[in-house]
C-alpha positions as CSV (number, residue, x, y, z in Angstrom):
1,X,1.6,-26.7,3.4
2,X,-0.4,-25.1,0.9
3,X,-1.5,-21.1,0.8
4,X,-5.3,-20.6,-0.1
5,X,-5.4,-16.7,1.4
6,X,-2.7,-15.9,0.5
7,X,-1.1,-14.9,-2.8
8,X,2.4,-13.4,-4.4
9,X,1.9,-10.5,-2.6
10,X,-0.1,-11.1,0.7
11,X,-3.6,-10.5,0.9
12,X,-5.4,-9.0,-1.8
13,X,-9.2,-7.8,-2.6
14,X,-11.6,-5.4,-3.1
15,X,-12.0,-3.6,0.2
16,X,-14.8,-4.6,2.6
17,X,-15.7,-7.9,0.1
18,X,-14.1,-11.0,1.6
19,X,-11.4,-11.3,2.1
20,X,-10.5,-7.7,2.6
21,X,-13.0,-7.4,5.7
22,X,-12.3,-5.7,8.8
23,X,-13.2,-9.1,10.5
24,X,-10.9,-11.0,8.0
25,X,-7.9,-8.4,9.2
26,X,-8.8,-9.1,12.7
27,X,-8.5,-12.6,12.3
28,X,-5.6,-12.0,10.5
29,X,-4.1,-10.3,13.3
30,X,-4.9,-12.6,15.9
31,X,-3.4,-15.5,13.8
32,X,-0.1,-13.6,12.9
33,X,0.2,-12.6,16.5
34,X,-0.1,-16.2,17.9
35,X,2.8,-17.6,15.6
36,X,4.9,-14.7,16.2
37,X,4.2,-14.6,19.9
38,X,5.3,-18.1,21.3
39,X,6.5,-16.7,24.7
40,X,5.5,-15.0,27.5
41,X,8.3,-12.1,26.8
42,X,7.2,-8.6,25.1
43,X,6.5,-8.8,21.5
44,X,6.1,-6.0,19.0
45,X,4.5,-5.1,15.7
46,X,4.2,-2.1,13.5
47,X,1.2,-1.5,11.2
48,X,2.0,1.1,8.3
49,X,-0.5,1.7,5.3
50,X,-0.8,3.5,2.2
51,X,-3.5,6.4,1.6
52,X,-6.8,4.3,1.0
53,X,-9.9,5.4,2.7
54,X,-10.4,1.6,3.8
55,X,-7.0,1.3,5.4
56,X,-8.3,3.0,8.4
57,X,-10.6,0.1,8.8
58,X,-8.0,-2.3,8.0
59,X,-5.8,-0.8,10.7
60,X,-7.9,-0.7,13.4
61,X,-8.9,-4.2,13.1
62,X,-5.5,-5.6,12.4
63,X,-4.4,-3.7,15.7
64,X,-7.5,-5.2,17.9
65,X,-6.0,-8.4,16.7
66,X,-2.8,-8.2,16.9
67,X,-3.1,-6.9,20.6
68,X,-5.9,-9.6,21.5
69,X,-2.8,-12.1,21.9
70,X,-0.8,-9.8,23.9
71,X,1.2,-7.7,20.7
72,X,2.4,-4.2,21.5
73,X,1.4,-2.6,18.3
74,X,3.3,0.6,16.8
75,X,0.8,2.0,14.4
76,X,2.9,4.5,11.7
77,X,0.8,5.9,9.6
78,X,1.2,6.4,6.0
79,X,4.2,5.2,4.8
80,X,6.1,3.3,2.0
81,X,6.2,-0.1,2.2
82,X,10.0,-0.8,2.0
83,X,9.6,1.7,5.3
84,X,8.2,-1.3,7.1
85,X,10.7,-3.6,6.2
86,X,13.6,-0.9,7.6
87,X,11.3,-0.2,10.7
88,X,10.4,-3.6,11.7
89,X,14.1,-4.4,12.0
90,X,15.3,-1.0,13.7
91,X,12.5,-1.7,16.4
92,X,13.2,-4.8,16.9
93,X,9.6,-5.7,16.4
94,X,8.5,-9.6,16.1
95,X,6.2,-8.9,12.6
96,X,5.4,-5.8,10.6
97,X,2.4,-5.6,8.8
98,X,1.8,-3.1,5.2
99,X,-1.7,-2.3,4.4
100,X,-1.9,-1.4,0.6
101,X,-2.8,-2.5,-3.1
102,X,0.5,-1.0,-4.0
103,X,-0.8,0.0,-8.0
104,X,-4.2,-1.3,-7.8
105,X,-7.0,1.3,-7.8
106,X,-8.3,3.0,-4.6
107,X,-11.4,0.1,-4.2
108,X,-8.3,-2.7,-3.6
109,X,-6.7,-3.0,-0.7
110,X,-4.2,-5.7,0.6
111,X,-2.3,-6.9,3.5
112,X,1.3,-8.2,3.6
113,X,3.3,-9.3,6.5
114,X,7.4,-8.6,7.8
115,X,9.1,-10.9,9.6
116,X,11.8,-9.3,12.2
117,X,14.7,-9.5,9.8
118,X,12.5,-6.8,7.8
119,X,11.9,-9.6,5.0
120,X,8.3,-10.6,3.6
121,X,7.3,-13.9,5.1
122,X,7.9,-17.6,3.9
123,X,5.4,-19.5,2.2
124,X,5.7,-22.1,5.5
125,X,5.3,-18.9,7.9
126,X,2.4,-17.9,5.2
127,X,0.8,-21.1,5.7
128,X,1.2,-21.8,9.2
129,X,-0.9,-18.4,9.4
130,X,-3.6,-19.7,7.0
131,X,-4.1,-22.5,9.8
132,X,-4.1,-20.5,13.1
133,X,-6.3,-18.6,11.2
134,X,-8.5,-21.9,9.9
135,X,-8.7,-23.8,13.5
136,X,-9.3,-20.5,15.5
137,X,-6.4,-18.6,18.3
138,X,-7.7,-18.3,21.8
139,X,-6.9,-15.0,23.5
140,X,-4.5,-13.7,25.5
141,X,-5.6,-13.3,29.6
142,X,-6.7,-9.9,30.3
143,X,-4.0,-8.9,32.3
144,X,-1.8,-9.9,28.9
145,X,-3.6,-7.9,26.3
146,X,-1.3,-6.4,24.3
147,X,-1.2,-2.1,23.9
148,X,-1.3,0.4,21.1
149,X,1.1,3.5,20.3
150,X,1.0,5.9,17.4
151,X,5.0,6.1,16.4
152,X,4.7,9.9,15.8
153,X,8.5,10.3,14.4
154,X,8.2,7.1,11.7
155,X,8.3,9.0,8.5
156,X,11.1,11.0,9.6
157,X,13.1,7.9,10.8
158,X,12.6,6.7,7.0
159,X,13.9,10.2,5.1
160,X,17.0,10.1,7.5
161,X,18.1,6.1,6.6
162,X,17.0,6.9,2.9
163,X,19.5,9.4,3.0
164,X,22.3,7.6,4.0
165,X,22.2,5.6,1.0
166,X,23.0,8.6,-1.0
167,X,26.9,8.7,-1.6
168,X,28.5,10.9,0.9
169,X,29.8,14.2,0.2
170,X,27.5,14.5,-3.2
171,X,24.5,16.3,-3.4
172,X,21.8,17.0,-5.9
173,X,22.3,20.6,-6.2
174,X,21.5,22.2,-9.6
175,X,18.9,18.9,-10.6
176,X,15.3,19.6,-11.3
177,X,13.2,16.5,-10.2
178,X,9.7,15.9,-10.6
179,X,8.4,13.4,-8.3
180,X,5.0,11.6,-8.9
181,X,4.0,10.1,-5.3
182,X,0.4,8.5,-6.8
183,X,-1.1,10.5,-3.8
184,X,0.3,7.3,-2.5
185,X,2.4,6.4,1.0
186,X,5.4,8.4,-0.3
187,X,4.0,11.4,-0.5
188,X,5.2,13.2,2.1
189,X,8.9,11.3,2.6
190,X,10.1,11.6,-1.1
191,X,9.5,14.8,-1.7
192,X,11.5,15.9,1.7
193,X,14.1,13.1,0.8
194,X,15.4,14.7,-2.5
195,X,15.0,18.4,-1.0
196,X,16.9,18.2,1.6
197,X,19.9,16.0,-0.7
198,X,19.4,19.7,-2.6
199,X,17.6,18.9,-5.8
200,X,15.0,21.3,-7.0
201,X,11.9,19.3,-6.6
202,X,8.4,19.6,-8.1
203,X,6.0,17.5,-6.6
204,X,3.0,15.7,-8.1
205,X,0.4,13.3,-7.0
206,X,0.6,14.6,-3.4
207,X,-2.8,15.7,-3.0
208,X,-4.7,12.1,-1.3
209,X,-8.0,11.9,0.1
210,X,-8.5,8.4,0.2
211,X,-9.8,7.7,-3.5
212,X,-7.3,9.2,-5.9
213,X,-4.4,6.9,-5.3
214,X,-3.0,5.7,-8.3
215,X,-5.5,7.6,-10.6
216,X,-4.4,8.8,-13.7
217,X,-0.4,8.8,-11.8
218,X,2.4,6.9,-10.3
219,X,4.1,4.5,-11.8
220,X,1.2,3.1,-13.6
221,X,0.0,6.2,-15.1
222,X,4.1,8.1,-16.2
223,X,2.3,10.4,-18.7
224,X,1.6,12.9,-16.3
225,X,4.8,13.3,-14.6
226,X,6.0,13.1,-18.6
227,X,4.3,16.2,-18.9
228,X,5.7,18.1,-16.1
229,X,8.7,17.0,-16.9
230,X,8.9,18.8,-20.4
231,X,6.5,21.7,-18.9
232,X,9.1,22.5,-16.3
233,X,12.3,21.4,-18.5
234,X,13.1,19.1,-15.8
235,X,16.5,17.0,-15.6
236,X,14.6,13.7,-14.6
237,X,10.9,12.3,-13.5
238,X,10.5,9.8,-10.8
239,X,7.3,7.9,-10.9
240,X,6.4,5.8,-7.7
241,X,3.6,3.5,-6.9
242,X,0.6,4.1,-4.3
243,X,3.2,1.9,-1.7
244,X,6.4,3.2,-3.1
245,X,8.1,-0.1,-3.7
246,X,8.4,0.5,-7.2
247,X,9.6,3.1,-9.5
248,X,9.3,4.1,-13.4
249,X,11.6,7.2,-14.7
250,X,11.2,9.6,-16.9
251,X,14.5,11.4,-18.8
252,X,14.4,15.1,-19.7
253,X,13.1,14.3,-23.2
254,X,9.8,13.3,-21.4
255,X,10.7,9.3,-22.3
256,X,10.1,6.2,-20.2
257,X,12.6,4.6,-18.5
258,X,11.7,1.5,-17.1
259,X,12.6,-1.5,-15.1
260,X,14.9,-3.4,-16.8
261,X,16.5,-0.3,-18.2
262,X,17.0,0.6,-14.3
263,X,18.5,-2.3,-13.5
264,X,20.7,-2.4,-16.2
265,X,22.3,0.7,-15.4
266,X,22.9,0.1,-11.6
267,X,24.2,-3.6,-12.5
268,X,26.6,-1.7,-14.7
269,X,27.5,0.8,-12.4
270,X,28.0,-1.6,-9.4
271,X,29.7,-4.0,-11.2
272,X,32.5,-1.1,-12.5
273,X,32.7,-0.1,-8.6
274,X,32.8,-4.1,-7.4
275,X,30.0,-3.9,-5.6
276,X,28.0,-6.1,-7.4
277,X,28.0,-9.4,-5.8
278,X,28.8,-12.5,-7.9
279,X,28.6,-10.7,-11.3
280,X,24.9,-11.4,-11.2
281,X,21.7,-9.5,-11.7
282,X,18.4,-11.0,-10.4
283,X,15.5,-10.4,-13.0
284,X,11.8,-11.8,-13.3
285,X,10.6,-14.3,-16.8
286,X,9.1,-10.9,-17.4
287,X,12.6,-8.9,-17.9
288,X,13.0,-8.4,-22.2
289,X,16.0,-10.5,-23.7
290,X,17.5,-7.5,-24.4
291,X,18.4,-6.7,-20.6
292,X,19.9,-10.5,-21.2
293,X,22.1,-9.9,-24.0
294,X,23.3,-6.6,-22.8
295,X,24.8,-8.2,-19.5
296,X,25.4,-11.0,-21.1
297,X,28.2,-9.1,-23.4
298,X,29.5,-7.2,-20.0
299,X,30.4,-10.6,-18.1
300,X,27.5,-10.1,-15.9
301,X,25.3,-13.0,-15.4
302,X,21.5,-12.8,-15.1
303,X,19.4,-14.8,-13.2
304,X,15.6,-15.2,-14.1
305,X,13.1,-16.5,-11.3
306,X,8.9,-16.4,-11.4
307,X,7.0,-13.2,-11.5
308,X,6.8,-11.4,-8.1
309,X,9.2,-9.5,-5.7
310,X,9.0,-12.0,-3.2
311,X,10.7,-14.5,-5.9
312,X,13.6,-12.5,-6.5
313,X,14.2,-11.4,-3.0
314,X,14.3,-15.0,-2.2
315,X,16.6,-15.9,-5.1
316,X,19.1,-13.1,-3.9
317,X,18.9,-14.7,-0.5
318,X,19.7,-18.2,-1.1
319,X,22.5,-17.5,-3.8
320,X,24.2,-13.8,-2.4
321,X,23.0,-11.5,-4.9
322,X,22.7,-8.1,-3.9
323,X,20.8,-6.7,-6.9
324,X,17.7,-8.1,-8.6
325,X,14.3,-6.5,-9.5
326,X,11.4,-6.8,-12.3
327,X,10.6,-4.7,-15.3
328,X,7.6,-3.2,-13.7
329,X,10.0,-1.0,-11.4
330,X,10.4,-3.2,-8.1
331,X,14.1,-2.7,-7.6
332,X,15.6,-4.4,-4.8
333,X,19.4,-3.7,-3.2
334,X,20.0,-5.8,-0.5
335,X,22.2,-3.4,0.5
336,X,19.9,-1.0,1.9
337,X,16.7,-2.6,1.9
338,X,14.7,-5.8,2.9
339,X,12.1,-5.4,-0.2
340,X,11.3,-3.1,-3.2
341,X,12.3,0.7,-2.5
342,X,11.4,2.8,-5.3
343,X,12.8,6.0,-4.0
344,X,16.0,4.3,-3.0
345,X,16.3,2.8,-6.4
346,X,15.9,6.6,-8.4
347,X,18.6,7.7,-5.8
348,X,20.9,5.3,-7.4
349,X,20.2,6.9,-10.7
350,X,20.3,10.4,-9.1
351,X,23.8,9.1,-8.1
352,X,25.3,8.2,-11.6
353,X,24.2,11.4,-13.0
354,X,25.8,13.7,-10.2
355,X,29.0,11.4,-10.8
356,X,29.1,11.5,-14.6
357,X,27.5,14.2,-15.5
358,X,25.5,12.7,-18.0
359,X,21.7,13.1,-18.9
360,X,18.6,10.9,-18.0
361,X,18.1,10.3,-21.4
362,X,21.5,9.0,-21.9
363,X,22.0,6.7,-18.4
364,X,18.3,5.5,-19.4
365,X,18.8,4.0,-22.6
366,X,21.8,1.1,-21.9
367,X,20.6,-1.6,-24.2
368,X,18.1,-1.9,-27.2
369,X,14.6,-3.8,-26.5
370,X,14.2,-6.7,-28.1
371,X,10.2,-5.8,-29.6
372,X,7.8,-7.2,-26.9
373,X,4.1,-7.1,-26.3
374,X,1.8,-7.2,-23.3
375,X,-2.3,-7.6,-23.3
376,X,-3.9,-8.0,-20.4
377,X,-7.3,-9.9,-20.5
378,X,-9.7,-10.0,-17.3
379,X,-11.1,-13.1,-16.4
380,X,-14.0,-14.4,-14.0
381,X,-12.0,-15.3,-10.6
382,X,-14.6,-18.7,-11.1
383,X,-13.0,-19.9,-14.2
384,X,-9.5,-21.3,-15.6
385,X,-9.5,-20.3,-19.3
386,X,-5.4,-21.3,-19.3
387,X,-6.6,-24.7,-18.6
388,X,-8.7,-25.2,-21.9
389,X,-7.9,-27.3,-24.8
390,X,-8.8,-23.7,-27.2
391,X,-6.0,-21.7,-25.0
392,X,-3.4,-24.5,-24.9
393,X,-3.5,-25.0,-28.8
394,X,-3.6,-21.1,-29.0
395,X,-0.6,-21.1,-26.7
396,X,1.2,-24.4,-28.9
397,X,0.8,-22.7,-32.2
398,X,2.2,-19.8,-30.9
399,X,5.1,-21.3,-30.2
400,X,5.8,-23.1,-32.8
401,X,5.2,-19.7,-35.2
402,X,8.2,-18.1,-33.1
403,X,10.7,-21.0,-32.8
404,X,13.9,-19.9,-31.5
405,X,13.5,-16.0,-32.7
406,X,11.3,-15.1,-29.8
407,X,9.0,-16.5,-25.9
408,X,5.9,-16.5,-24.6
409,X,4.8,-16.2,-21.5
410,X,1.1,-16.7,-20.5
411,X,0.0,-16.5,-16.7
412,X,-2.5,-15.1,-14.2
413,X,-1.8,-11.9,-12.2
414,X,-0.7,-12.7,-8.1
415,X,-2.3,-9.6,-7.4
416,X,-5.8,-9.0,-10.0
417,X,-8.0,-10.7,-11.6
418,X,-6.0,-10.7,-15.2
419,X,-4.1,-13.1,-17.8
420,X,-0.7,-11.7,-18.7
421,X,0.0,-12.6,-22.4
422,X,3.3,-11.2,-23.0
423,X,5.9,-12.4,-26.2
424,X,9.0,-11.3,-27.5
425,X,10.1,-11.4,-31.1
426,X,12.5,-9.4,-33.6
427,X,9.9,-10.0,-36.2
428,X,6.6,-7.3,-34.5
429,X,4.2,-8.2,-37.3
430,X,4.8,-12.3,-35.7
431,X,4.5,-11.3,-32.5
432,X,1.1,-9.5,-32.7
433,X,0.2,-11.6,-35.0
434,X,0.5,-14.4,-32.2
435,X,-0.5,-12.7,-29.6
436,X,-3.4,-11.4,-30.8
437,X,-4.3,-15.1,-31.3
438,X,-3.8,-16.1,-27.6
439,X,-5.6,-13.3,-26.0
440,X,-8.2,-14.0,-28.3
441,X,-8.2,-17.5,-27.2
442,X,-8.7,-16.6,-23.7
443,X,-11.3,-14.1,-24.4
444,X,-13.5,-17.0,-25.9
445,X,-12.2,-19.0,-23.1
446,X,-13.4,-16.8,-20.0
């Protein structure tokens, strides 16, 4: 089956324009809780959600459906995504629902769904969803309607498990962190997270009232935690998203540390220990050739899969892997989490520079970059400019300028209305050369 509601990262729009309506998130409910709830036994849910203004609406209406069908519904709050995944599990709930855009600006808002092993949903589950949803769910008998709790104790139940996955018997005593929370879900658990492991922590981007997540911070936006970073003479900067799935560093020079770079280093690191399962790292198309070559040269294989989390949680799944991720920060460790945990993922930096004593700036820079460029182009959501003759040729002659010396890779956005036109090449002057062609291309296109 086919998903037209759905994309790579559940539901996705502008708040209160379809399909990000409160009556869209009630339906939404109401279908979710019919395929989860095929029994006359209790069922649960938990509802978490970032800092948005229009989550409130979101959450109400995704709770009147949910318990329409007879779901007991947790509600938690604001809190990070990969929070959901941990809590669905530990309660033993049936779904778990996140309400955020994760980067997107304050205007977006999405919905994504947790099945009970703390996992985002199958496309099949997806679909079967987008059905229920199509051919209408009949309610549950009065005497079955389902109830409602606020889960007062959520966010602390989050800082203790995040915790754990600290090494035992190290702290981070004598570390200066600045911590950019976007004024996002975190904002509130990772600064208490990193205090109370003993680092000296200066907060940023805690401060939301339900429009300023993401602005001008977070992951998106590193050059303000940059700044505090050399301001304070800090030792290291962690930059999370508005739902704290993903995280960007910055090293005591004030200098971005990204993704790939991330990954690199705790591939490394676990592979040294044994802990890495199957020698193999699992990256996005996006992840630069240099991340390749790098692991490539330490016996450690790398496995590329399409753009999205969901993609490389589901290649870690089928094959074993423990450790995969995307350059954009989403790192995912199987080991201690069902999806994307930024804050989990710094920890594992945090970790290598208590036990080697080395700086951010060093631990951060573990392979050279082979030159790559990004251009994002907006696009009317009505039209398919990839699909024309003037993009494809665009798209063929770029090729055939790089040959074997560098990719392309040209595709819409899961999550926003945007083309991606991203190529790699030694040669720089080639590669903007060519990619200035393409996005120009789609501009005339659109």
């Amino acid at each position: 089956m086919s998903r037209k509601l759905f994309g790579t990262d559940g539901v996705r729009g502008e708040a209160n324009r379809w399909p990000m309506t409160a009556e869209m998130a009630l339906r939404l409910g109401a279908a979710a809780g019919r395929h989860f709830r095929r029994d006359n036994q209790e069922h649960r849910v938990v509802i978490g959600k970032d800092t948005r203004l229009s989550g409130y609406m979101l959450e109400t209406a995704l709770t009147a459906g949910f318990t329409s069908t007879g779901m007991n519904v947790f509600v938690l709050g604001p809190v990070p995504t990969p929070a959901i995944g941990y809590l669905t599990h530990s309660l033993r709930a049936d779904v778990g629902v996140m309400i955020s855009a994760s980067h997107n600006p304050a205007t977006d808002n999405g919905i994504k769904f947790f099945g009970p092993d703390g996992f985002k949903l199958s496309d099949a589950d997806e679909a079967n969803i987008e059905v229920l949803l199509e051919s209408g769910v009949a309610p549950a008998a009065p005497e079955n309607i389902g109830r409602s709790r606020r889960l007062e104790d959520a966010r602390g139940r989050y800082v203790e498990y995040a915790k754990t996955t600290f090494p035992k018997r190290r702290r981070l005593d004598g570390l200066r962190v600045v911590i950019d929370c976007a004024n996002g879900a975190a904002y509130r658990t990772a600064p208490s997270v990193l205090w109370e492991l003993g680092a000296e922590v200066i907060s940023i981007g805690v401060e939301p009232d339900g429009f300023n997540i993401n602005s001008d911070c977070g992951s998106t936006h590193p050059q303000a935690c940059a700044r505090k970073v050399r301001e304070t003479r800090a030792d290291i900067g962690i930059c999370l998203d508005g739902d704290a799935d993903r995280v960007i560093l910055i090293d005591e020079t004030g200098a971005v540390i990204d993704g790939d770079q991330i990954m690199g280093l705790i591939a490394t690191h676990w592979a040294d220990e044994g802990r890495l399962q199957n020698d193999t790292l699992v990256a996005t198309v996006m992840s630069n050739l240099g991340l390749e070559r790098f692991l490539n040269a330490r016996g450690i294989g790398l496995e590329r899969t399409a753009v999205g989390d969901r993609y490389v949680v589901e290649a870690m799944r089928a094959k074993g892997h423990n450790l995969g991720g995307e350059q954009s920060g989403h790192i995912v460790m199987t080991d201690y989490a069902t999806t994307g945990d930024g804050l989990i993922g710094a920890l594992q930096v945090l970790a290598a520079m208590v036990e080697t004593g080395k700086k951010s700036s060093v631990l951060g820079r573990q392979f050279d970059k082979v030159p790559q460029k990004l251009v994002n182009v907006g696009f009317d959501r009505g039209k398919s400019p990839l699909e024309t003759d003037v993009v494809q040729d665009a798209i063929a002659s770029g090729e055939s300028a790089l040959g074997q010396s560098g990719r392309l890779l040209i595709r819409k956005s899961g999550t926003e209305p945007l083309i991606r036109v991203m190529g790699e090449a030694e040669d720089m002057s080639l590669l903007d050369d060519v990619v200035s062609r393409i996005v120009k291309a789609v501009e005339a296109a659109n």
